[in-house]
C-alpha positions in Angstrom: -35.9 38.6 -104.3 -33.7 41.4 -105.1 -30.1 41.5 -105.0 -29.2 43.5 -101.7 -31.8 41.1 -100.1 -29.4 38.4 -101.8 -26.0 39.7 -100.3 -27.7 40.1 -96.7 -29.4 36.9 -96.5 -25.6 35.4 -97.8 -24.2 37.5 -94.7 -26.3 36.4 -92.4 -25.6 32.7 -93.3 -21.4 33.4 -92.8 -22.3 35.4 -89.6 -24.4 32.6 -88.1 -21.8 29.2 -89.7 -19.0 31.6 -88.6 -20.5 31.6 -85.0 -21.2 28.2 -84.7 -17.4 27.2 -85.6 -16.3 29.3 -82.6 -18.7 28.3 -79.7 -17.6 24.5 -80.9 -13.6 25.5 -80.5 -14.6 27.6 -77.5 -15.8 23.7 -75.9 -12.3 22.2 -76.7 -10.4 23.8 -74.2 -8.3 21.6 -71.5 -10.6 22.8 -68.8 -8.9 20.3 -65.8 -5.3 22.1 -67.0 -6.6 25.6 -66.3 -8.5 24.7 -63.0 -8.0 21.1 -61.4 -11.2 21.7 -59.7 -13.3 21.1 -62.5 -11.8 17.6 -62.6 -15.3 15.8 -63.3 -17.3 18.5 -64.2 -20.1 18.5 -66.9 -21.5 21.2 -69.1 -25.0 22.2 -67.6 -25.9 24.6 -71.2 -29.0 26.4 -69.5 -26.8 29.0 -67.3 -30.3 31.2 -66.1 -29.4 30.1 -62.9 -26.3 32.4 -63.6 -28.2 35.6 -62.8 -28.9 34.3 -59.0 -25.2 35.5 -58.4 -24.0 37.4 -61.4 -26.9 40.0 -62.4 -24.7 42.7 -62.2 -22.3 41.0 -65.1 -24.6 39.5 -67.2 -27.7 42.4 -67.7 -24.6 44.7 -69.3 -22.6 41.2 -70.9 -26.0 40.9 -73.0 -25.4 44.1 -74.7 -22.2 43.6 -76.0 -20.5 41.9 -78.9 -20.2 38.7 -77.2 -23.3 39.0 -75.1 -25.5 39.1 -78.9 -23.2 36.5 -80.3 -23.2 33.5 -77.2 -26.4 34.2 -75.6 -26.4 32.8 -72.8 -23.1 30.7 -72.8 -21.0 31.6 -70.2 -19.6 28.3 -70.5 -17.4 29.1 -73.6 -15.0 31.0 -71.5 -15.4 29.9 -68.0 -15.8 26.2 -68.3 -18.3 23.4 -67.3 -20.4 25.1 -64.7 -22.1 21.8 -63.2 -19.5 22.1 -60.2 -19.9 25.4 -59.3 -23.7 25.0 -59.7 -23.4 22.2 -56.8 -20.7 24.9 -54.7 -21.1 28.3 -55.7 -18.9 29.7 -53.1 -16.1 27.4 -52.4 -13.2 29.1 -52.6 -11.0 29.2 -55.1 -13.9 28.7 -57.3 -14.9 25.8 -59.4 -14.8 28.0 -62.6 -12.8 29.4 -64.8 -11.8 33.1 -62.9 -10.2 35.8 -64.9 -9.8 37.8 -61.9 -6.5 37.7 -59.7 -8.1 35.4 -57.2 -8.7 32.9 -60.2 -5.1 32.1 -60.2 -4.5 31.5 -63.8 -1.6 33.1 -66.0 -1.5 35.5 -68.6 -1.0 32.5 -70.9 -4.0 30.4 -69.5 -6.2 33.5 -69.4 -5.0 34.1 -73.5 -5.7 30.7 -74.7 -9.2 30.4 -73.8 -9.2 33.9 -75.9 -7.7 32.2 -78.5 -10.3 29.3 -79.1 -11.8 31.7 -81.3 -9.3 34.9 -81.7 -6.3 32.9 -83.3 -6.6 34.1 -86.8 -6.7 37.9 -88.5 -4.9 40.2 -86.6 -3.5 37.7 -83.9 -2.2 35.7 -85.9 1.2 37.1 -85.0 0.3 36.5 -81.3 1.9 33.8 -80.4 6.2 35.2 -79.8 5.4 38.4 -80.1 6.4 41.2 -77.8 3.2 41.6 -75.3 3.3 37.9 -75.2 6.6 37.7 -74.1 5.8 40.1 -71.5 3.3 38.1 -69.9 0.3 40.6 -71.2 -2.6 38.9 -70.7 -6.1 39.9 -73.4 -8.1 41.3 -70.6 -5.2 44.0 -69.6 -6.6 45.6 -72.4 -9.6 43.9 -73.7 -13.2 44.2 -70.9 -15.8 41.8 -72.0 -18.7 42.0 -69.7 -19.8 45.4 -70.4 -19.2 48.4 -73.3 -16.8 50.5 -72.3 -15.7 51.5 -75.9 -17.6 51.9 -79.2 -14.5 49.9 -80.9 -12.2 46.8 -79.7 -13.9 46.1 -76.5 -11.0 47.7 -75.0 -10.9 48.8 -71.2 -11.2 52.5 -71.6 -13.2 54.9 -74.4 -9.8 55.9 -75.6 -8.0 52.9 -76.9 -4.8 55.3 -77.2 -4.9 55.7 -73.1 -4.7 51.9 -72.6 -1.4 51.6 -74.7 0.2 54.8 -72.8 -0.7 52.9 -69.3 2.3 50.9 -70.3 4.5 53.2 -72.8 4.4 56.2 -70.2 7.1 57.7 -72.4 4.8 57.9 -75.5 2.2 59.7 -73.3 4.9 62.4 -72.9 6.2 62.4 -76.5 2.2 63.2 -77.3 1.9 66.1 -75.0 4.8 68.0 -76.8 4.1 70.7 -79.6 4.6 68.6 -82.3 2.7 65.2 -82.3 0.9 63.1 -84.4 -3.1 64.1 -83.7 -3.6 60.6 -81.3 -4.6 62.8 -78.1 -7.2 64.8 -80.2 -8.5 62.2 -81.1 -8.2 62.0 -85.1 -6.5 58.7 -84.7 -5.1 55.9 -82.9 -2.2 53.6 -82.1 -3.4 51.1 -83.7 -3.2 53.0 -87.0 0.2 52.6 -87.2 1.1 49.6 -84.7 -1.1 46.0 -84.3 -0.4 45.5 -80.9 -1.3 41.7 -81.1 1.7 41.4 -83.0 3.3 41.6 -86.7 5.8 40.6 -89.0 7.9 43.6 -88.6 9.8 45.7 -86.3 8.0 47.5 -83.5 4.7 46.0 -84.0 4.2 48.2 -87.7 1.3 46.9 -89.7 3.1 47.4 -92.4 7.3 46.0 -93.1 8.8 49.0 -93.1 8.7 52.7 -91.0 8.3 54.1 -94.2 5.4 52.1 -95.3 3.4 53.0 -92.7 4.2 56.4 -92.8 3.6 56.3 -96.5 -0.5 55.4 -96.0 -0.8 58.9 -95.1 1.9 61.0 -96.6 1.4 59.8 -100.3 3.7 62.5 -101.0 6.8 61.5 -99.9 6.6 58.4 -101.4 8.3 59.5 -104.7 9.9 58.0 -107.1 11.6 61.2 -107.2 14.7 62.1 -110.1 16.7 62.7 -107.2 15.9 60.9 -103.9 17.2 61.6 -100.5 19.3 58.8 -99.2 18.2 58.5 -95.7 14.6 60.0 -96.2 14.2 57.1 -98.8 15.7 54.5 -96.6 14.0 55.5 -92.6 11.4 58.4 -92.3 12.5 58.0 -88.4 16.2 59.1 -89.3 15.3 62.6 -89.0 11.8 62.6 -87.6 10.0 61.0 -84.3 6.9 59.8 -85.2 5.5 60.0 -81.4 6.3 63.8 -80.8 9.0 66.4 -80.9 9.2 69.9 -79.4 10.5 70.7 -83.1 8.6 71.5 -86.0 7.7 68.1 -88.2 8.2 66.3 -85.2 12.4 67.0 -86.0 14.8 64.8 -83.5 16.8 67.8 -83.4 16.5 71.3 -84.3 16.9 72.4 -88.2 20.4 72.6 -89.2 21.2 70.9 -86.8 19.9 67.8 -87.8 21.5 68.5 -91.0 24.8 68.3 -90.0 24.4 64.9 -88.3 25.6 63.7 -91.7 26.6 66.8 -93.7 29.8 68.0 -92.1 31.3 68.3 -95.2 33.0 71.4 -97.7 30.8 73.1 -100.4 29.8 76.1 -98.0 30.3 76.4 -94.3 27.9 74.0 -92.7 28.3 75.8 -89.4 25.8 77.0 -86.9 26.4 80.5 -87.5 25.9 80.1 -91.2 22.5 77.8 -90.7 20.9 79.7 -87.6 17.5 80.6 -87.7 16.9 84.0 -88.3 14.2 86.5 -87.5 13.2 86.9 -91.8 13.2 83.2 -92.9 14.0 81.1 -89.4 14.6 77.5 -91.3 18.5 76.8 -91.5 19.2 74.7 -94.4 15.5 74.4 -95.7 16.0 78.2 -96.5 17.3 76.9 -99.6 17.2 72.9 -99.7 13.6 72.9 -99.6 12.9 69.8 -101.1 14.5 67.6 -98.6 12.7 64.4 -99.3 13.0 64.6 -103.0 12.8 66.5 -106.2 11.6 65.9 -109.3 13.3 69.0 -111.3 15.7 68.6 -113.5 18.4 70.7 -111.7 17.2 69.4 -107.9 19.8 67.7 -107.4 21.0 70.1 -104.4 17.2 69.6 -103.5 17.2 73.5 -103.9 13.5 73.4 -106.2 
């Protein structure tokens, strides 16, 4: 038996024990608390009789993520079925609903998500912003067919289903300078774990400058002579989600200088730092190092 045999056999095993931990907490749920209705009800296991109503849900469910990993166990996330076996069409229904007419909250709806979704990258779920607003897992998340190739999310482009709700980012990436997330080369989620963090605006990593860091190596340093705010808030000077100025700017060249440089040495004025038709870069005409130089006579940032 060789040793890639070894390491699939050993991942099969964790796949399969890994399963079988989540369909038992995905049977602990307070069914009567989501749905009084089911007051009574048993677990019938054998759901073919499912298909009678459902085909139309379960032939694409099947081929999905969850379909392959609880064949056949509809039960896991809408409850015991014997009920609604007995009434399939008393309204509301005797079954956990996840549509409007089911009546359940964005909370109810989350925690039967949570059974088995309550560690890794939820595990800042519970307080976090999206919870507090009441955002429920299937505003984003569509389980009963594949709609995306990643995150079971409700559209192919998991960037479009953030910018549903953040409008204003959808604009900020339509402007001339933007990070690449409408062409595609990466995502929100890059930056941001929308099920919640540790830090501020939902950052994966503590800091702005962390995150920005995973992909501008660069600017990371440690230079001889640092730049104050560059070293303390990439965001002080640029807007990550887009900017009609170059380097996604907040303001344009000098001008964004002279938020904090109003000071003597030469005259930090706009006719002094106006682009010009030969070099067209304000203050970078000659402090071209602005996040940090290494040279021994940078300290002006000037090489």
């Amino acid at each position: 038996m060789n040793r890639r045999f070894c390491k699939l056999r050993l991942l099969t095993v964790a796949v399969t024990l890994l399963l079988q931990v989540e369909v038992t907490q995905a049977k602990d749920v307070d069914w009567v608390a989501l749905n009084p209705g089911l007051q009574g009800a048993t677990s019938v296991e054998e759901i073919t009789e499912c298909y009678d109503c459902h085909e139309e849900y379960m032939k694409p469910y099947a081929k999905t993520k969850h379909g392959r990993a609880l064949p056949g166990d509809c039960e896991s996330c809408h409850g015991p079925m014997s009920k609604h076996m007995d009434a399939p069409r008393q309204k509301p229904p005797l079954a956990i609903s996840f549509k409007p007419i089911g009546g359940l909250s964005s909370d109810q709806k989350n925690a039967i998500c949570m059974q088995c979704h309550e560690g890794g990258e939820q595990s800042y779920w519970q307080g976090g912003v999206h919870e507090a607003n009441e955002v429920s897992c299937n505003t984003c998340h569509y389980l009963m067919e594949r709609k995306s190739d990643r995150s079971l999310t409700i559209k192919e482009n998991a960037a479009t289903v953030c910018m549903d709700c953040h409008i204003e980012k959808r604009g900020q990436s339509l402007k001339s300078s933007h990070m690449p997330v409408r062409e595609g080369k990466m995502g929100c989620s890059d930056c941001h774990n929308p099920h919640g963090s540790y830090a501020l605006h939902l950052l994966k990593t503590a800091t702005v400058n962390e995150t920005c860091y995973q992909c501008h190596a660069e600017k990371r340093g440690p230079f001889v002579w640092e730049h104050a705010p560059v070293r303390e808030d990439c965001s002080s000077c640029h807007d990550s989600h887009g900017s009609n100025n170059p380097g996604m700017l907040k303001t344009k060249g000098a001008f964004l200088c002279m938020n904090c440089h109003q000071y003597g040495g030469h005259s930090n004025v706009p006719g002094y730092n106006r682009a010009s038709a030969t070099v067209g870069q304000g203050c970078v005409n000659c402090h071209n190092r602005v996040h940090g130089s290494n040279h021994p006579s940078g300290a002006k940032f000037t090489r």
